[in-house]
Backbone as ProteinMPNN parsed JSONL, in Angstrom:
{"seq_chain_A": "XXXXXXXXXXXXXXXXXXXXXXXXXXXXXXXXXXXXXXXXXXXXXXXXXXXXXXXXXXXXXXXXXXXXXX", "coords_chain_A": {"N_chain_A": [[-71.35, -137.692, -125.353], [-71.065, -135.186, -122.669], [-72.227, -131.899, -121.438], [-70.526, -130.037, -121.565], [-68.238, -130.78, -122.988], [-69.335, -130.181, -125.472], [-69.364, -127.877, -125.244], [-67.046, -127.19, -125.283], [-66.039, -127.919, -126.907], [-67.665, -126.447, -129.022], [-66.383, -123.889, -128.522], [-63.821, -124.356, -128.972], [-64.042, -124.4, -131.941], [-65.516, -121.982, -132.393], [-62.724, -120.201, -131.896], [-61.502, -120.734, -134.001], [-62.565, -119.981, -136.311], [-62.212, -117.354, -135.663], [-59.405, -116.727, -136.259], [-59.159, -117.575, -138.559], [-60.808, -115.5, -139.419], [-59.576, -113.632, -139.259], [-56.423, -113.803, -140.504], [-57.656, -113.308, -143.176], [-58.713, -111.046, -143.016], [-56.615, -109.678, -141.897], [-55.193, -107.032, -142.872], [-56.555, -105.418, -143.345], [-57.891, -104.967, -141.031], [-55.41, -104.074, -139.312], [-55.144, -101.486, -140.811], [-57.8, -100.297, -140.474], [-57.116, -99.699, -137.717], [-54.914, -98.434, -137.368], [-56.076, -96.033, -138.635], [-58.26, -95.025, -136.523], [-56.66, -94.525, -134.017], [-55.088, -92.275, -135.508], [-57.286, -90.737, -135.796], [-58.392, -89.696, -133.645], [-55.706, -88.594, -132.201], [-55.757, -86.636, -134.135], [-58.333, -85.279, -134.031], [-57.851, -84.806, -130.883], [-55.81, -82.452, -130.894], [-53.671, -83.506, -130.919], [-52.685, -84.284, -128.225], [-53.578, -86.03, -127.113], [-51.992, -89.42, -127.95], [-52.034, -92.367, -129.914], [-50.519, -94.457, -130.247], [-48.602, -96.174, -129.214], [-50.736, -98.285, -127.946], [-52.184, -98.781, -130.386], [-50.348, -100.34, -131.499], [-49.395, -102.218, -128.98], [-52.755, -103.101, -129.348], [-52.158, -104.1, -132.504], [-50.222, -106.288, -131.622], [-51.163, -107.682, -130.111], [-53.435, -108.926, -132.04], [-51.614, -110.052, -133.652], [-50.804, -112.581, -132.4], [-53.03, -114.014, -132.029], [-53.56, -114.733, -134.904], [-51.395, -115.657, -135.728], [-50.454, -114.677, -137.851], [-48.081, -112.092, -138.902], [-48.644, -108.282, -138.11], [-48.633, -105.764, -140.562]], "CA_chain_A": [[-70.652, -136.424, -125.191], [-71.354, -134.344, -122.176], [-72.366, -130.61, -122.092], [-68.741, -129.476, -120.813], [-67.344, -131.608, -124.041], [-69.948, -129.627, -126.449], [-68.848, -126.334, -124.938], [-65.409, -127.22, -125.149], [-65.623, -127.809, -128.736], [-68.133, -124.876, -129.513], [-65.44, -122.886, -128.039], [-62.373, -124.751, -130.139], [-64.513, -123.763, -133.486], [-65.617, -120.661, -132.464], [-61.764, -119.765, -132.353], [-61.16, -121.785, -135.476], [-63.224, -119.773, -137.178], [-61.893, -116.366, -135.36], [-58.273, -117.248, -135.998], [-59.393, -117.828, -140.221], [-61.126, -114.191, -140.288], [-58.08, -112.583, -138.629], [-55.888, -113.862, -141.047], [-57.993, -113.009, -144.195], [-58.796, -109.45, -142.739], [-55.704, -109.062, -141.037], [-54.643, -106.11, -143.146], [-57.8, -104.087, -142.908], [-58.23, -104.657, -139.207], [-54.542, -103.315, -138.871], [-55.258, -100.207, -141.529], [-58.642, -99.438, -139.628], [-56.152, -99.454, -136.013], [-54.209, -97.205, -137.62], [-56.77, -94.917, -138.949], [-58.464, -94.793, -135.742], [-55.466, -93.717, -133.607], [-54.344, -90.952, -136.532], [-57.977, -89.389, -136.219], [-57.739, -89.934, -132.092], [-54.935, -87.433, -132.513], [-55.976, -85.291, -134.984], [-59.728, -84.582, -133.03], [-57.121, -83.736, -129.791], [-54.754, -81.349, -131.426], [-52.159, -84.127, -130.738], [-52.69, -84.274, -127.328], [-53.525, -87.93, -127.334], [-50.922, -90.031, -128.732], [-52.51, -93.592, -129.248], [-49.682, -95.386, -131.314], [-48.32, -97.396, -128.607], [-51.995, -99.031, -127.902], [-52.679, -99.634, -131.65], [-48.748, -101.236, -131.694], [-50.063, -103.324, -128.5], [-53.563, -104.239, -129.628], [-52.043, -105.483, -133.331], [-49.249, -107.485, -131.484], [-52.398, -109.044, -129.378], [-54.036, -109.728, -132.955], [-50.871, -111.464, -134.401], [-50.814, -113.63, -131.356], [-54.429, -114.383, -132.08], [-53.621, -115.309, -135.82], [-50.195, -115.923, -135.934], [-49.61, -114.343, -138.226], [-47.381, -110.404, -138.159], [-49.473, -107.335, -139.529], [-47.562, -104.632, -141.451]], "C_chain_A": [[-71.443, -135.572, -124.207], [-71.176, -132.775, -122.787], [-71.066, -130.19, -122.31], [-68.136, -129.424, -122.324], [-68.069, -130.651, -125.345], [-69.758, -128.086, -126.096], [-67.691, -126.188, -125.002], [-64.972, -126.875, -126.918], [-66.114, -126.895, -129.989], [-66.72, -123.829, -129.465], [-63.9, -122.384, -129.21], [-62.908, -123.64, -131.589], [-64.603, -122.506, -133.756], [-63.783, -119.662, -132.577], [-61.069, -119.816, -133.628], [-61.42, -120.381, -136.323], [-62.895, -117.656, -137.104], [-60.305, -115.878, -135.732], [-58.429, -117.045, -138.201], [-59.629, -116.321, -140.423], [-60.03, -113.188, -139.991], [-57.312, -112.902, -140.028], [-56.307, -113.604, -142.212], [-58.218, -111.691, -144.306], [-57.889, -108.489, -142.541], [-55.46, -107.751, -141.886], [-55.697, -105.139, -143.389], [-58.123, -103.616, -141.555], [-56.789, -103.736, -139.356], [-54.585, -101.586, -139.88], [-56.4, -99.665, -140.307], [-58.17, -98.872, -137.955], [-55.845, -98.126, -135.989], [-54.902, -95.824, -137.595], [-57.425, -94.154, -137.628], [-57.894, -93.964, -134.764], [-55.289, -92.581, -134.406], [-55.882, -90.081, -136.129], [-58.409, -89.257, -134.739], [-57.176, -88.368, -132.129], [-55.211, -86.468, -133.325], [-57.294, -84.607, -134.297], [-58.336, -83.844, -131.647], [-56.166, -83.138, -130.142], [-53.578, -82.247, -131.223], [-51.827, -84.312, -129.273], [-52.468, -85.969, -126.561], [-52.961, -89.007, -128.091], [-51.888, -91.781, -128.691], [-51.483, -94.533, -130.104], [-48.783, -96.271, -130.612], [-49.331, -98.395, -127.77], [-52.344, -99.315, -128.88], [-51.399, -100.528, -131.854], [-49.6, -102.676, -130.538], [-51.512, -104.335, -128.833], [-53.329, -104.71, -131.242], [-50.972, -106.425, -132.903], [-50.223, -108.608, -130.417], [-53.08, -109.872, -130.665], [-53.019, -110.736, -133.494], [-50.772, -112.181, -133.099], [-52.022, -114.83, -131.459], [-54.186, -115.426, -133.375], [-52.318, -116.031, -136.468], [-49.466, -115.702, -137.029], [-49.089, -112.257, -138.409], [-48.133, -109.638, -138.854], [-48.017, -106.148, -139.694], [-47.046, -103.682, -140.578]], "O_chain_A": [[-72.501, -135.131, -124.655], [-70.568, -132.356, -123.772], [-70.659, -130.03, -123.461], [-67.664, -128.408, -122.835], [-67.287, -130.389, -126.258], [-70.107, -127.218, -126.897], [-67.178, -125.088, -124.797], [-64.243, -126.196, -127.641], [-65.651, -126.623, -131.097], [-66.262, -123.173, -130.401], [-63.348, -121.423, -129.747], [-62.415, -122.609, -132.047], [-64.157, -121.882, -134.718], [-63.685, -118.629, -133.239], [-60.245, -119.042, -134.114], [-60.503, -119.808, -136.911], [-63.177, -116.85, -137.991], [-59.997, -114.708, -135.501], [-57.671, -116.34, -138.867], [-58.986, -115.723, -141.286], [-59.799, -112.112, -140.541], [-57.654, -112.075, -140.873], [-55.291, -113.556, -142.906], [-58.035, -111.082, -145.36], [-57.91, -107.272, -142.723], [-55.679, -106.952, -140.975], [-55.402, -103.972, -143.647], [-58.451, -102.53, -141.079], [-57.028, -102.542, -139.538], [-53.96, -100.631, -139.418], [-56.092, -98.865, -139.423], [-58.677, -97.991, -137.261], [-56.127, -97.161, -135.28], [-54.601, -94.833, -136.93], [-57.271, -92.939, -137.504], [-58.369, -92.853, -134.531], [-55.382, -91.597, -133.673], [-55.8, -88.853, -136.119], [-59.066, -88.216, -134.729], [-57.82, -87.32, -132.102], [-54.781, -85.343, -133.071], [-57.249, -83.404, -134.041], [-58.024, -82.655, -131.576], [-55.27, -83.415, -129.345], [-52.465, -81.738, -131.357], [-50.635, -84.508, -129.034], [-51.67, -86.628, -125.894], [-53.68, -89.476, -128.973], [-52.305, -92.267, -127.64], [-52.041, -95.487, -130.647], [-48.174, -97.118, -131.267], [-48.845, -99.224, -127.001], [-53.051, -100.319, -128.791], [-51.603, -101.564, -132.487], [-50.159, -103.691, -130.954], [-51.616, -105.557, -128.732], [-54.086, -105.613, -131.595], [-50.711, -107.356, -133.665], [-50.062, -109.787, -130.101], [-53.301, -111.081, -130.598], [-53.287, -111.909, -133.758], [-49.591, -111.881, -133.272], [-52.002, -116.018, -131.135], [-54.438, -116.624, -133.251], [-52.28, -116.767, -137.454], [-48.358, -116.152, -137.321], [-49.827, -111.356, -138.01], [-48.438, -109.929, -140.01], [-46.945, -105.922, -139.132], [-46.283, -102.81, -140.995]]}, "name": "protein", "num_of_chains": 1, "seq": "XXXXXXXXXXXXXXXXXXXXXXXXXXXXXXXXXXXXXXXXXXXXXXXXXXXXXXXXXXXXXXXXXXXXXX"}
């Protein structure tokens, strides 16, 4: 097994294994999104809307884990 082949398959696992904590977390990562954004807006009087960037980065995470958050 070349290096290439041992970086290839580091790589595989390392998603493996990124792909498993998504889906066991998934509903805390998407609460903490949320929370983030809501206090975003609440520090700028509402100035800063971030709820179509927490919509885009959890439709990047279900892509990631396949499966949909709430």
């Amino acid at each position: 097994m070349g290096a290439f082949d041992k970086l290839q398959d580091g790589a595989e696992d390392l998603k493996d294994k990124a792909q498993a904590f998504l889906q066991e977390h998934g509903d805390k990562i998407d609460s903490g999104i949320d929370k983030a954004s809501d206090f975003v807006e609440d520090k700028t009087g509402g100035k800063v809307n971030l709820d179509k960037a927490a919509d885009v980065l959890k439709d990047g995470i279900d892509k990631l884990d396949g499966e949909p958050t709430s």
